[in-house]
N, C-alpha and C positions, 0 to 999 in steps of 0.2 A: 436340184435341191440335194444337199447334201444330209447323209441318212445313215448312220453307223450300226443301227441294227441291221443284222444280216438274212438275207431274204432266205426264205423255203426252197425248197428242191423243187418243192409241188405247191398249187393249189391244195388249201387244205379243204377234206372229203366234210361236204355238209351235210354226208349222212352217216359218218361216222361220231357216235356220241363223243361227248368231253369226255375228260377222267375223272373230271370233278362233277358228279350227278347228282348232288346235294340240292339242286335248283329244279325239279325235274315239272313241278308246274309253271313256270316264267318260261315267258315267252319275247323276245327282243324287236322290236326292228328300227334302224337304225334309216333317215332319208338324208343323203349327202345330197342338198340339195346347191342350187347358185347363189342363193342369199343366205340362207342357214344349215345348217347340220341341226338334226333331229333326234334324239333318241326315244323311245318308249318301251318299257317295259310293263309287260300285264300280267295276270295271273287266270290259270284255266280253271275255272268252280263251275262243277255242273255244266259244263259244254259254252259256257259264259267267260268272256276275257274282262276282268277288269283292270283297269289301268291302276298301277300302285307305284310309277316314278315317271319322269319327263325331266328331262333336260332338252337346253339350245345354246348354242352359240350361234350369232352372227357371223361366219366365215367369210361372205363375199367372196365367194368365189370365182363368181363372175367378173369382179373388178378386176381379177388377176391375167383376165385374157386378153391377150395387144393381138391385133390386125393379123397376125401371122396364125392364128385360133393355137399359137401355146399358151402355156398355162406357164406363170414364173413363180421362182421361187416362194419370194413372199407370201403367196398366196397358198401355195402348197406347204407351209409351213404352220401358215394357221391350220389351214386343215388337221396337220397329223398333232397340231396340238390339241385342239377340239378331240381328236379321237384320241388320246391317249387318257383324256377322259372319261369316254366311254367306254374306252376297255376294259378299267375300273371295274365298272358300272354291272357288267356283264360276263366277267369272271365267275365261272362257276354254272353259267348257264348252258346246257348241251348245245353244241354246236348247230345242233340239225334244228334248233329252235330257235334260232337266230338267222336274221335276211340284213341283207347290207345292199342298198341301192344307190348309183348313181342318175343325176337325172341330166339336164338342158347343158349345164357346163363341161361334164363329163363325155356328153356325147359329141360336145361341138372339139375337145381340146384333142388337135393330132399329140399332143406327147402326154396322153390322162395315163399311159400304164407306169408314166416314171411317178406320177401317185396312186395309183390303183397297188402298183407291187407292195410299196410298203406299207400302204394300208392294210393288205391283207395280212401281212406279216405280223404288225401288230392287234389286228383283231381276231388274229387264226381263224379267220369265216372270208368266205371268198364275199367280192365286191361284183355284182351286177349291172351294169349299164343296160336300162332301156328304156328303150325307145321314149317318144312321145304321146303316142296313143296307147301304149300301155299303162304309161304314168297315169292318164287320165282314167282308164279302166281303174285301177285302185284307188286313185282321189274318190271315185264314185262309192268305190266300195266303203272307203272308210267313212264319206258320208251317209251312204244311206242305212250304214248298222248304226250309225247318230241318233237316226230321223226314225218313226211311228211310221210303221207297214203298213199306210192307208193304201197304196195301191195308185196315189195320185202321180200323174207323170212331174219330174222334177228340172229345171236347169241346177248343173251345177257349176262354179266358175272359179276358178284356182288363178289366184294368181304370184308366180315364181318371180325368182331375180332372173331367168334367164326365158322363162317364156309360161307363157299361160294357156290354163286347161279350160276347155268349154264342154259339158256332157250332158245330153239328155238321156235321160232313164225313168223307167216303172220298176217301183221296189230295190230288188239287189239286181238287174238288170239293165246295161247301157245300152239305148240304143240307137245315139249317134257319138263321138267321141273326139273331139280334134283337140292337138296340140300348137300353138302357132305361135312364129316367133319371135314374141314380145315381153319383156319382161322387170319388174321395177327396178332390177342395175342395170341391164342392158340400155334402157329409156332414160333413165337419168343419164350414164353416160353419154348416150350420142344426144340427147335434146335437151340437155340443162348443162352442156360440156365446159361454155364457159361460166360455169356456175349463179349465173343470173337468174333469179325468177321474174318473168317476164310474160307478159301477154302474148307474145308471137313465139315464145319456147314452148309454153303450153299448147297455142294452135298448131303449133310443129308437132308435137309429139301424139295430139289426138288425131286430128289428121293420118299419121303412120299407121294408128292404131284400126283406124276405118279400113286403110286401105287393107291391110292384115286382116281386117272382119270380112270385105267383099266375098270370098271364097267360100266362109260359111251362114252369111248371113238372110238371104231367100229360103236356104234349105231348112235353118233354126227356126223361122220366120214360121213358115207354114206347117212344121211338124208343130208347134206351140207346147205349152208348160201350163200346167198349174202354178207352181212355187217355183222363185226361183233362190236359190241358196251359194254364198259363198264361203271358202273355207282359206285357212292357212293365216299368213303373217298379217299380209299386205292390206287384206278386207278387215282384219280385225282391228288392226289399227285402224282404219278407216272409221268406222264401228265405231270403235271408242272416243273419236274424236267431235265427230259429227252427234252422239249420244248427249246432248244439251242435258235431256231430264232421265235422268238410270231411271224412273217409275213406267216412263213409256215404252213404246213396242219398240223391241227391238231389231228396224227394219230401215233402210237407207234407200233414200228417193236421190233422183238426182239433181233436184232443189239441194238436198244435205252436199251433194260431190260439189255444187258449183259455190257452195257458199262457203266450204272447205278450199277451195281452189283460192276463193279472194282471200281468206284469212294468210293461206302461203305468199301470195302476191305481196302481201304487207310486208312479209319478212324481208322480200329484196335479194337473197341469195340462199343459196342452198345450204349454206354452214352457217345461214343465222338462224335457222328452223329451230324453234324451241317449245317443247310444249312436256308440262309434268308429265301426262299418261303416257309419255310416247320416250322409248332408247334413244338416244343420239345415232345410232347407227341406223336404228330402222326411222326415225327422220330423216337424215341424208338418202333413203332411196324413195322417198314420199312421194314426189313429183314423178317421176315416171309412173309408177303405181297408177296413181291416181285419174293421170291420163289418160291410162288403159283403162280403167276403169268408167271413166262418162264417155270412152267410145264404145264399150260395150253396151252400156245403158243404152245410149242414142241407135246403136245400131242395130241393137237387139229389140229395140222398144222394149225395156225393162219398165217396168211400175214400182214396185221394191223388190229388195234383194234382203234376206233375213241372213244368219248366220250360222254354220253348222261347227261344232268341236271338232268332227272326225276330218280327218284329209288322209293323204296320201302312208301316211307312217300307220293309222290303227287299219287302212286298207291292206298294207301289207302285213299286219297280223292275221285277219281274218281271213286271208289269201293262202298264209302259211300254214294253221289251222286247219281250215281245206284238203290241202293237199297230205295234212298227216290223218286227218279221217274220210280221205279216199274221194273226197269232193274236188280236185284236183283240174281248174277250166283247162290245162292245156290238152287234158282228155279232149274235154269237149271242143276245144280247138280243133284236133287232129279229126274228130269226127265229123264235126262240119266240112274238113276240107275233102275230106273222102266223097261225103254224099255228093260238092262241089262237083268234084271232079270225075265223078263219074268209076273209082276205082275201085278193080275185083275186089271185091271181100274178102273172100275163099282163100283166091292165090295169097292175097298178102297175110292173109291168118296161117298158111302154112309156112310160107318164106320168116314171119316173125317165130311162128316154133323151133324151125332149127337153127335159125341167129340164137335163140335164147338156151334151145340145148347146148349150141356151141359154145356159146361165152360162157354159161356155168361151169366150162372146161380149160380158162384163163384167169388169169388173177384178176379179172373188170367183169368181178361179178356184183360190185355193187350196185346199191337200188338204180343212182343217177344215169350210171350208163346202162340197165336194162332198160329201163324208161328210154335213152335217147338211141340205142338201137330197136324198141320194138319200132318206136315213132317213125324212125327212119324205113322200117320196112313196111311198115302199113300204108306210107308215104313214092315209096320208091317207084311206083309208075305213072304218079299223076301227071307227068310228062308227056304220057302216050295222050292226055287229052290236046293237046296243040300239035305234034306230028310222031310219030312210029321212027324217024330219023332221027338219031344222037336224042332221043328222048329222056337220058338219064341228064343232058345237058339243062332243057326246058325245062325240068321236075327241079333239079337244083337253084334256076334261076326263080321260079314258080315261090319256094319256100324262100327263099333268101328276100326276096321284096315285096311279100304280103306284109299284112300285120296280123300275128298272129297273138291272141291274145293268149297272155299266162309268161310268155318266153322273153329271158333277159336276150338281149341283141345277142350273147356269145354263145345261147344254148340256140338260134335260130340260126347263124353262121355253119354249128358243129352240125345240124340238122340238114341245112339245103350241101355240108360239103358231102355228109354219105349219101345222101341222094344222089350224088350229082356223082361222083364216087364207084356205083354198086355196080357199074357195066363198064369195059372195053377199056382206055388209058388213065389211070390213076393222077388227079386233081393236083399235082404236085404244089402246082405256083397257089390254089387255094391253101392246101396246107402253111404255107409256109407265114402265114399270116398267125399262128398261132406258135405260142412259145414250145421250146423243143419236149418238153417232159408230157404239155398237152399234144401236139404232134404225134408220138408213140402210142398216145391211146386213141387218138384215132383214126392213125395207121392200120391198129389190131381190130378195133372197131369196122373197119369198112371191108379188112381181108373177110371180117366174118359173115357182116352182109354180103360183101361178095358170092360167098361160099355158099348160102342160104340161097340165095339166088340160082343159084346155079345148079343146087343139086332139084330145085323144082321147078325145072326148067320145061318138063313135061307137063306140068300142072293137075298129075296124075298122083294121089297120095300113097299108093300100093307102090311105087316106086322110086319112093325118098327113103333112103339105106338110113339104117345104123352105122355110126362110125365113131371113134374115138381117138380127137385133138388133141395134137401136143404141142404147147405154144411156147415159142421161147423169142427173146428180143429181135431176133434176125432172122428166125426159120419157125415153118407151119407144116407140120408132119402130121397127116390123115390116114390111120386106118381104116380099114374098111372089113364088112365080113368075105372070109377067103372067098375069091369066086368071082365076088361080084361085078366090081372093075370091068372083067371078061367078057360078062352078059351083059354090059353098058358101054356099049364101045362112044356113041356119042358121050357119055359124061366123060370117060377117058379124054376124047381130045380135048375137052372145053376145058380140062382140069392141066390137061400140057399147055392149050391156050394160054391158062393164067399162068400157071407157073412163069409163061416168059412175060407175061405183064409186069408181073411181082419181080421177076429180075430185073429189070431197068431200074428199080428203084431202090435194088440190092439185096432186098427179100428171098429165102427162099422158099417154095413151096414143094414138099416131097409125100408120098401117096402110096398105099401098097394095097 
């Protein structure tokens, strides 16, 4: 796609405020989803968000992806149209109060950064892709600050253009979560492809939808629900169609999905779909929706499914919210994994204090990366739980393929590489998976866990020196108090060790 505005140097810092502060209670988030782009903005009263703008476009973006999982132009055109109206939108609001997510299309397109870069460019907030069980942690979130804190256990079911969300939860807490992947473009495209509505396209496409359920359907089954609740596009439309009498409850049996299936069947094809309450766009992706939807029913034994406002967009306000008043789950992430794994407290409490002394002595002392250097070092041995052998390898691969809740896929990448990173030959070929200006910082990043590592190697506190770092793009020059070097002769070689680590990759490290 051709793109005349000119890209950043850098990621811009989303904890670095705007210039323009004018906005300082609004709050943004933006869900770049496979069937729509989302925006929301709220306002913070009294520890309360309330919603005071919404926009959508239908982008399909999902439509845009061929066999090969790129993403073509077309498609990535609409998008930065869509956002050059949100940019609008959100002028003026601090940066660090604004969240940009990519969800199903994003994560599936090999070339999403030739639209990720120039999106960030014109929204100067960086774009996050993740994952699928992350998405559905915040679909949950946004629905249950929707829903009355009765405490009853909830199903909740999202269903996207590129794949849908299933989560059980009590309260603000999920506690099953699955992503799987089926989605109403996705499902139109391959099972209404040649545009026919037809008896055997829909048994084609519920059918899929089962087999997609088998994986979580016994375990759904037996954990069971109170309510069960759907959010977003796809169900609401649904909703409104199936809604005979606006005076009745508002709740969908799958008497209403079958008898909505034969009203489509009448139409005959996918582009004669007409109905007042319903876009032309979000008609043409109706049929696959839908079929996800009575396999859900059927597989699930659903009874009814009621309807929630919140989904995935007001989850990522309350998320964001969170993390600026110190509620922050990826804490709580990092702490489950610890109890997980069984790892020293102690040693990594101290290995995170002089990572943190140190980087307050480079220019990446911002919040984000003390955040993802303490994480990294409170992290950096859970390795040694599968073997004591190349264990910063196992720690690195450990973080890189959990799910960790809170973390866009590029903050859990940046995380399992200094894990993986913090002892013996430096990760080269993981680096290089990250663009050059991100590259440098967490080059500097992992010299420093290194270093932290290293000088508490003893695991003795009386014996981790005072020193003072001087960092520059090429070379890490360490003072130390006169003397002391002398009366450490083990940190001495471990400190010539790395130096010749740090030379192969043309770094230098010098020490006095």
């Amino acid at each position: 796609m051709q793109d005349s505005r000119p890209l950043p140097s850098t990621i811009p810092d989303p904890i670095q405020a705007a210039d323009n502060d004018s906005l300082p209670t609004q709050y943004a988030a933006i869900d770049l989803g496979s069937n729509s782009f989302h925006l929301i903005v709220a306002r913070l009263v009294q520890d309360e968000l309330q919603p005071i703008d919404r926009l959508g476009e239908k982008v399909q973006l999902a439509a845009g992806l061929d066999t090969h999982w790129q993403l073509d132009e077309a498609a990535q055109t609409r998008g930065m149209a869509c956002l050059e109206l949100f940019a609008q939108r959100i002028a003026g609001i601090p940066r660090e109060q604004i969240r940009v997510v990519g969800t199903n299309t994003l994560r599936a397109a090999y070339n999403r950064m030739a639209f990720i870069e120039p999106a960030e460019a014109l929204l100067n907030c960086p774009v996050e892709v993740i994952s699928g069980r992350e998405e559905a942690r915040l679909i949950y979130q946004g629905v249950a600050h929707s829903q009355a804190d009765d405490g009853d256990r909830r199903l909740v079911i999202d269903i996207g253009g590129g794949s849908t969300e299933l989560i059980i939860g009590e309260r603000f807490s999920p506690i099953e979560r699955e992503s799987l992947h089926m989605g109403c473009v996705s499902y139109t495209q391959r099972y209404f492809a040649n545009g026919q509505l037809t008896h055997s396209n829909f048994n084609n496409a519920i059918h899929a939808a089962h087999v997609e359920l088998l994986s979580i359907r016994k375990r759904y089954r037996k954990l069971g629900w109170c309510d069960a609740l759907g959010a977003s596009g796809t169900i609401k439309a649904v909703l409104r169609l199936c809604q005979f009498d606006p005076t009745g409850p508002q709740h969908l049996s799958l008497l209403h999905l079958n008898q909505l299936k034969q009203r489509l069947l009448e139409f005959g094809s996918v582009e004669a779909i007409l109905f007042d309450a319903l876009k032309p766009e979000r008609a043409r992706v109706l049929p696959g929706g839908l079929a996800i939807l009575i396999a859900v029913f059927e597989s699930l034994q659903i009874d009814t499914l009621g309807f929630s406002t919140g989904a995935l967009r007001e989850g990522l306000l309350y998320d964001l919210v969170g993390r600026r008043q110190h509620e922050d789950v990826r804490e709580r992430t990092i702490n489950a994994l610890m109890q997980r794994y069984h790892i020293d407290t102690e040693q990594t409490a101290a290995v995170e204090n002089t990572a943190l002394v140190c980087l307050q002595q480079t220019p990446f002392s911002a919040a984000k990366y003390r955040n993802l250097i303490s994480w990294a070092a409170r992290l950096h041995e859970i390795g040694l739980s599968i073997a004591h052998s190349q264990f910063q390898k196992h720690g690195g691969y450990l973080i890189q393929h959990s799910d960790l809740m809170g973390f866009s896929q590029s903050e859990q990448l940046q995380l399992a590489l200094l894990v993986r990173g913090h002892r013996r030959k430096l990760p080269l070929q993981e680096l290089e998976q990250f663009r050059p200006m991100r590259r440098q910082i967490l080059m500097a990043l992992c010299m420093i866990l290194r270093l932290a590592v290293l000088l508490n190697q003893s695991r003795l506190a009386e014996q981790v020196p005072e020193l003072t770092l001087d960092y520059h793009e090429d070379h890490l020059h360490l003072i130390f108090t006169p003397g002391w070097l002398d009366e450490h002769p083990l940190t001495l070689t471990n400190l010539q060790r790395e130096a010749d680590y740090l030379g192969v990759v043309g770094y230098r490290l010098t020490f006095r």
